[in-house]
C-alpha positions as CSV (number, residue, x, y, z in Angstrom):
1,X,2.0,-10.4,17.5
2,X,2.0,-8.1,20.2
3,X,-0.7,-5.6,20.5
4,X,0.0,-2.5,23.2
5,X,-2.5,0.1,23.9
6,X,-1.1,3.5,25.6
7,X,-3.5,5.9,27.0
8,X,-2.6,9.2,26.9
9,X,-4.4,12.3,28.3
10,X,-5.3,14.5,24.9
11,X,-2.8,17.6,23.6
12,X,-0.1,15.7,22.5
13,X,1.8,16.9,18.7
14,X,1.8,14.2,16.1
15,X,5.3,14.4,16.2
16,X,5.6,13.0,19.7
17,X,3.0,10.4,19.4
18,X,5.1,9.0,16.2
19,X,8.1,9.1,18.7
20,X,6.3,7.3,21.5
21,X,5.2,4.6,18.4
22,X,8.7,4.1,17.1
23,X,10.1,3.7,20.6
24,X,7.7,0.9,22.3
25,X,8.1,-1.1,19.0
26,X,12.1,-1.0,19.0
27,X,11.3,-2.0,23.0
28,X,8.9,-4.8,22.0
29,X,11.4,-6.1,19.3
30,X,14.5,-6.1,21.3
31,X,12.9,-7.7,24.3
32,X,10.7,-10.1,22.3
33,X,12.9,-10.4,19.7
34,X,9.9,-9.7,17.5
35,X,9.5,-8.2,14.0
36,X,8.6,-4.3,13.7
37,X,5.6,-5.2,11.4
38,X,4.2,-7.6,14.0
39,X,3.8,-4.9,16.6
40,X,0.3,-2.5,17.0
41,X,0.7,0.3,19.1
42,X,-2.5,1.6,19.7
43,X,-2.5,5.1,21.4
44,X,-6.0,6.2,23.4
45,X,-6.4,9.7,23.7
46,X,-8.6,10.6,26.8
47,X,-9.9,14.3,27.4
48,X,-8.6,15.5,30.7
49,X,-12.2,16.5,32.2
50,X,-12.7,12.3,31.8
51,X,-9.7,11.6,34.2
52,X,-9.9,12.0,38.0
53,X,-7.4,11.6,41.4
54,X,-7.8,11.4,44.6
55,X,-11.7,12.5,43.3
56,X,-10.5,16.2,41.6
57,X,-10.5,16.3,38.1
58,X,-7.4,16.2,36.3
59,X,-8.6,19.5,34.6
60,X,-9.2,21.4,38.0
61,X,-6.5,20.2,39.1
62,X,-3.5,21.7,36.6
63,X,-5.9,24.4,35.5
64,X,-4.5,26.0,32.1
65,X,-1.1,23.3,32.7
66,X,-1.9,21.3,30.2
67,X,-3.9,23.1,27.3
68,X,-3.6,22.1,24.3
69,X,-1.8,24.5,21.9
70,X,-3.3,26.2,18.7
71,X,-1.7,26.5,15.7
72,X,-1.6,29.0,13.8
């Protein structure tokens, strides 16, 4: 039963993370010749403040980059 957590810096639409789901199970299946119902995908959402390189935050670094979007 294999269990993969992603981390992911936070912003990303629903949509995509269902896309990102489908596609590492159909990778786990085909390469572990699993079933779909055995795999958890776990996604971890991480504020980009939280998440540093080289010692500048992530946040600093891509200033306005990578804000998340409002819906209206």
């Amino acid at each position: 039963m294999p269990f993969v957590t992603i981390q992911i810096a936070e912003g990303h639409s629903i949509e995509l993370k269902r896309k990102l789901a489908q596609a590492v199970t159909n990778a786990l299946v085909s390469t572990l010749n699993t079933k779909p119902e055995w795999v958890t995908v776990h996604i971890d959402e991480f504020e980009r403040e939280n998440w540093a390189v080289g010692g500048v935050l992530h946040s600093d670094k891509h200033s306005g980059r990578h804000d998340e979007k409002t819906t209206k």
